[in-house]
C-alpha distance (Angstrom), angle and dihedral (degrees) to the residues before:
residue distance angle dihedral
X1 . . .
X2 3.72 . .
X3 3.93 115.5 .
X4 3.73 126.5 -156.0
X5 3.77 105.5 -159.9
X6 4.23 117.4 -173.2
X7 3.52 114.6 177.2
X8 4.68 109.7 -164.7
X9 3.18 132.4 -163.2
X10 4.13 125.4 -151.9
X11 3.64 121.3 -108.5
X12 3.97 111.5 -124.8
X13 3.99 86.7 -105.8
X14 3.96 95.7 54.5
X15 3.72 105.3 129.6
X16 3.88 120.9 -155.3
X17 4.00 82.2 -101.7
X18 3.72 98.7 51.8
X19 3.77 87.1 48.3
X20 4.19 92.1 50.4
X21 3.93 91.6 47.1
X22 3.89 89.3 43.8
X23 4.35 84.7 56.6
X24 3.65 89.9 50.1
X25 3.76 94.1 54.5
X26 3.72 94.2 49.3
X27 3.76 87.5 49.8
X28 3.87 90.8 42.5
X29 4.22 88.8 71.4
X30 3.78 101.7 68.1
X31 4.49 82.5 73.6
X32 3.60 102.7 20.4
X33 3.84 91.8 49.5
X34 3.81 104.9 61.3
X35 3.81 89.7 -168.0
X36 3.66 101.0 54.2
X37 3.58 112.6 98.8
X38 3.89 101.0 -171.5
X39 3.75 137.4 1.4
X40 3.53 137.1 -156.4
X41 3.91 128.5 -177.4
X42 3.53 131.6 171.4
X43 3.91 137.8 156.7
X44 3.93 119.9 -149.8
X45 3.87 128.0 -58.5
X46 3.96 77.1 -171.3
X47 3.77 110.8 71.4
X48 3.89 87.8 -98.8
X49 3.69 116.7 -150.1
X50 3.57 95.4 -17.6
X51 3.97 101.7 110.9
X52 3.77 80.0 47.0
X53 4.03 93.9 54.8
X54 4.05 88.2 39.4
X55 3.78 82.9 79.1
X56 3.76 126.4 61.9
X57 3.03 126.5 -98.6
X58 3.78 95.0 -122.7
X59 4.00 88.2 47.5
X60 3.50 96.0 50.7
X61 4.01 119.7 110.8
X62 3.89 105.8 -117.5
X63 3.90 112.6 -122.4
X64 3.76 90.1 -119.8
X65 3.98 84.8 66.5
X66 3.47 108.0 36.3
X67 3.93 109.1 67.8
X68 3.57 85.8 123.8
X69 3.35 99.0 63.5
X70 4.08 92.6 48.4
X71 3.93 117.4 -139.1
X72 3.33 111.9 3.2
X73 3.71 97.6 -140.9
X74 3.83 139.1 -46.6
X75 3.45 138.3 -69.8
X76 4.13 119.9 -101.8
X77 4.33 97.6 -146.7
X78 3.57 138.4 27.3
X79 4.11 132.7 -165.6
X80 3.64 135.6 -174.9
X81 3.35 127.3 -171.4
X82 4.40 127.5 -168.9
X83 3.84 118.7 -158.3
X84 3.85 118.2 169.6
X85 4.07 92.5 -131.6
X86 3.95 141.3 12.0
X87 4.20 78.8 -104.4
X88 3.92 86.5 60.5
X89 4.04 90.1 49.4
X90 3.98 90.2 41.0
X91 3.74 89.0 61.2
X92 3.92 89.4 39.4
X93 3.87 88.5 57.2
X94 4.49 91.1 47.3
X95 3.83 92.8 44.7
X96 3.45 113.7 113.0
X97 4.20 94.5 -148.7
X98 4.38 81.3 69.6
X99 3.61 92.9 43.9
X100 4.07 90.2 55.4
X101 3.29 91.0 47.9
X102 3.88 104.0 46.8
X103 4.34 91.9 54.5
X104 3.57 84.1 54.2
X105 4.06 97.1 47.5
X106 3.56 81.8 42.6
X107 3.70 93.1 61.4
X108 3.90 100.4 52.8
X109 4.19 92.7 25.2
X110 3.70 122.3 72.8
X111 4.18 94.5 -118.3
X112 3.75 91.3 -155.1
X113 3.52 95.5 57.3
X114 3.87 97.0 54.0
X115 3.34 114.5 121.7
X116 4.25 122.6 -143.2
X117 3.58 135.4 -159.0
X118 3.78 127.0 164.3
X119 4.07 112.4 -170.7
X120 3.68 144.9 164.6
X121 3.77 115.6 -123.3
X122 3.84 121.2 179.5
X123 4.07 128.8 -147.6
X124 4.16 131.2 30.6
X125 3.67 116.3 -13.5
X126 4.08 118.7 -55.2
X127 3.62 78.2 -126.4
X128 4.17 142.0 111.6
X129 3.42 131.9 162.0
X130 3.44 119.6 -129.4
X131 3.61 89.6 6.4
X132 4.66 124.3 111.3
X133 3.52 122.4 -101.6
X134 4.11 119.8 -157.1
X135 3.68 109.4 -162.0
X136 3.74 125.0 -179.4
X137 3.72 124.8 164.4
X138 4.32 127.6 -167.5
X139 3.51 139.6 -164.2
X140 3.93 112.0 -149.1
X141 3.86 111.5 -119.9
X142 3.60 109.1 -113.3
X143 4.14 96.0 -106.4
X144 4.00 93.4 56.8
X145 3.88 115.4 125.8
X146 3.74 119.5 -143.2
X147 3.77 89.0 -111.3
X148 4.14 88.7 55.2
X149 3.82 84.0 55.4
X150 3.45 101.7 50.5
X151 3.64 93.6 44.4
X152 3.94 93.3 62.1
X153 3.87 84.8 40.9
X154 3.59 89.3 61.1
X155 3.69 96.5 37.6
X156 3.77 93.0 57.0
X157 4.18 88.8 56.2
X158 3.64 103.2 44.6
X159 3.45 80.6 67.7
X160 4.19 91.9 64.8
X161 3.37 104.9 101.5
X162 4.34 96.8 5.7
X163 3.72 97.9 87.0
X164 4.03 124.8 77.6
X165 4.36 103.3 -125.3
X166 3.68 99.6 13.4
X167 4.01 99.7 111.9
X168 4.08 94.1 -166.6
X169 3.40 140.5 -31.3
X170 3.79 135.8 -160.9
X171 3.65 137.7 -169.1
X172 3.85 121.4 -146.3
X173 4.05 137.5 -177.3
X174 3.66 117.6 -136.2
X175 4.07 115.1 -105.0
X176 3.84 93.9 171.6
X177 3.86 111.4 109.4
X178 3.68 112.7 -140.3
X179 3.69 123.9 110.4
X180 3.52 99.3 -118.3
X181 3.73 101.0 53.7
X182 3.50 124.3 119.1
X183 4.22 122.8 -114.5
X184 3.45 104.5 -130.8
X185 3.88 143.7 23.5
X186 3.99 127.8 -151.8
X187 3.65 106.8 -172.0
X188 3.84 122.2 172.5
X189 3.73 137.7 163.8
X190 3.98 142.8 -135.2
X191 3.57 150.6 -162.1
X192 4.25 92.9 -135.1
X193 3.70 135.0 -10.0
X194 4.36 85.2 -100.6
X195 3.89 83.0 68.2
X196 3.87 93.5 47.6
X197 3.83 87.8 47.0
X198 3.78 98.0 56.9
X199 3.93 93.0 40.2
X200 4.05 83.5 56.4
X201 4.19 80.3 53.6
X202 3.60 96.1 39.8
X203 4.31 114.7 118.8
X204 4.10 89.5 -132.3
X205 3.62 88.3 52.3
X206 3.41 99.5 46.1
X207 3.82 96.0 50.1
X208 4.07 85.1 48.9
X209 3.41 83.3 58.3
X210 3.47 103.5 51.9
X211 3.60 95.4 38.4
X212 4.13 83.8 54.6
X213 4.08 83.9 51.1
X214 3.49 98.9 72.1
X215 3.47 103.5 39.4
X216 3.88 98.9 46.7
X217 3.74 141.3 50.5
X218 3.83 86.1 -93.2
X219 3.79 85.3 176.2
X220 3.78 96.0 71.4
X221 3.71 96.2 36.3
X222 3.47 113.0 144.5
X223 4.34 124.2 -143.1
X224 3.38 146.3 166.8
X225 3.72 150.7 166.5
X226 3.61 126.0 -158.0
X227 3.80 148.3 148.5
X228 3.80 116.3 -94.7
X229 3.25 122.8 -97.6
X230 3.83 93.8 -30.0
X231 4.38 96.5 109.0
């Protein structure tokens, strides 16, 4: 299955309205989009960007300066899209349902803050209703080897099946072709938000972490956690 994952962030102005309307659009593809297969949407069970919007704008440290302080906040909405084939995506990407729906994300999301992955996934549908997604997406720093990759690839999935709540977890490089995407996906699921909580805590995932720090542009990693398919 190929997945098309898009992580948004709000604008400053998004009202509680803009934000609902925004939820119904993502959920809107899975009939208006004959190719999509599966969807799942989500915003933040984690306050999102909100400590990030609590500051001004003008007060705010700018992500090209603030790789010491790691990501700067979350992100505020989450969609994944399935397709069966790059064909299935292609016609995704043409239909005019997605282009109605991306000018109006782009009016209460901050466009240049979106965050892309495309990624191939095999098995049933990454997909469980009711059920807690973790997303977080990187872009390798520019001095990373090929070894330093693969090491925090293979950090990342000896934890599958390690940690107590996390119910799977895969790790994914980027085959979409747009400048702006991201590199690499890490995309795991839970039982409850408590179980996504104390995997964030967890020692293995902590030392992923770290390991992923210093070979990525940690500043302008993207995350979130939210409930599946339920807006």
């Amino acid at each position: 299955m190929l997945r098309h994952t898009a992580l948004f962030m709000w604008r400053d102005t998004t009202d509680e309205n803009g934000k609902l309307v925004a939820k119904k659009g993502l959920a809107y593809l899975a009939y208006g989009c004959p190719s999509v297969r599966f969807v799942d949407f989500g915003t933040d069970l984690n306050g999102g960007s909100s400590p990030l919007l609590e500051v001004k704008p003008w007060d705010r440290t700018p992500l090209w300066d603030a790789r010491g302080e790691g990501p700067p906040s979350r992100f505020d909405m989450a969609l994944h899209l399935d397709f069966d084939d790059q064909a299935g995506l292609d016609d995704y990407n043409k239909d005019d349902v997605h282009h109605e729906v991306a000018v109006y994300n782009v009016s209460v999301c901050r466009p240049e803050r979106t965050a892309r992955v495309d990624w191939w996934y095999e098995g049933p549908a990454r997909y469980e209703r009711g059920g807690i997604r973790s997303t977080t997406l990187y872009l390798w720093s520019d001095e990373a080897t090929d070894a330093q990759k693969e090491d925090v690839r293979r950090i990342y999935r000896d934890l599958d099946g390690r940690v107590p709540g996390l119910g799977s977890l895969l790790v994914a490089d980027n085959v979409g072709t747009l400048r702006t995407d991201y590199d690499l996906i890490v995309d795991a699921q839970f039982e409850s938000n408590e179980d996504a909580r104390a995997f964030e805590d967890h020692d293995g995932h902590r030392e992923a972490l770290e390991l992923a720090a210093g070979t990525t542009k940690y500043e302008w990693t993207a995350r979130i956690t939210h409930p599946m398919a339920s807006g």
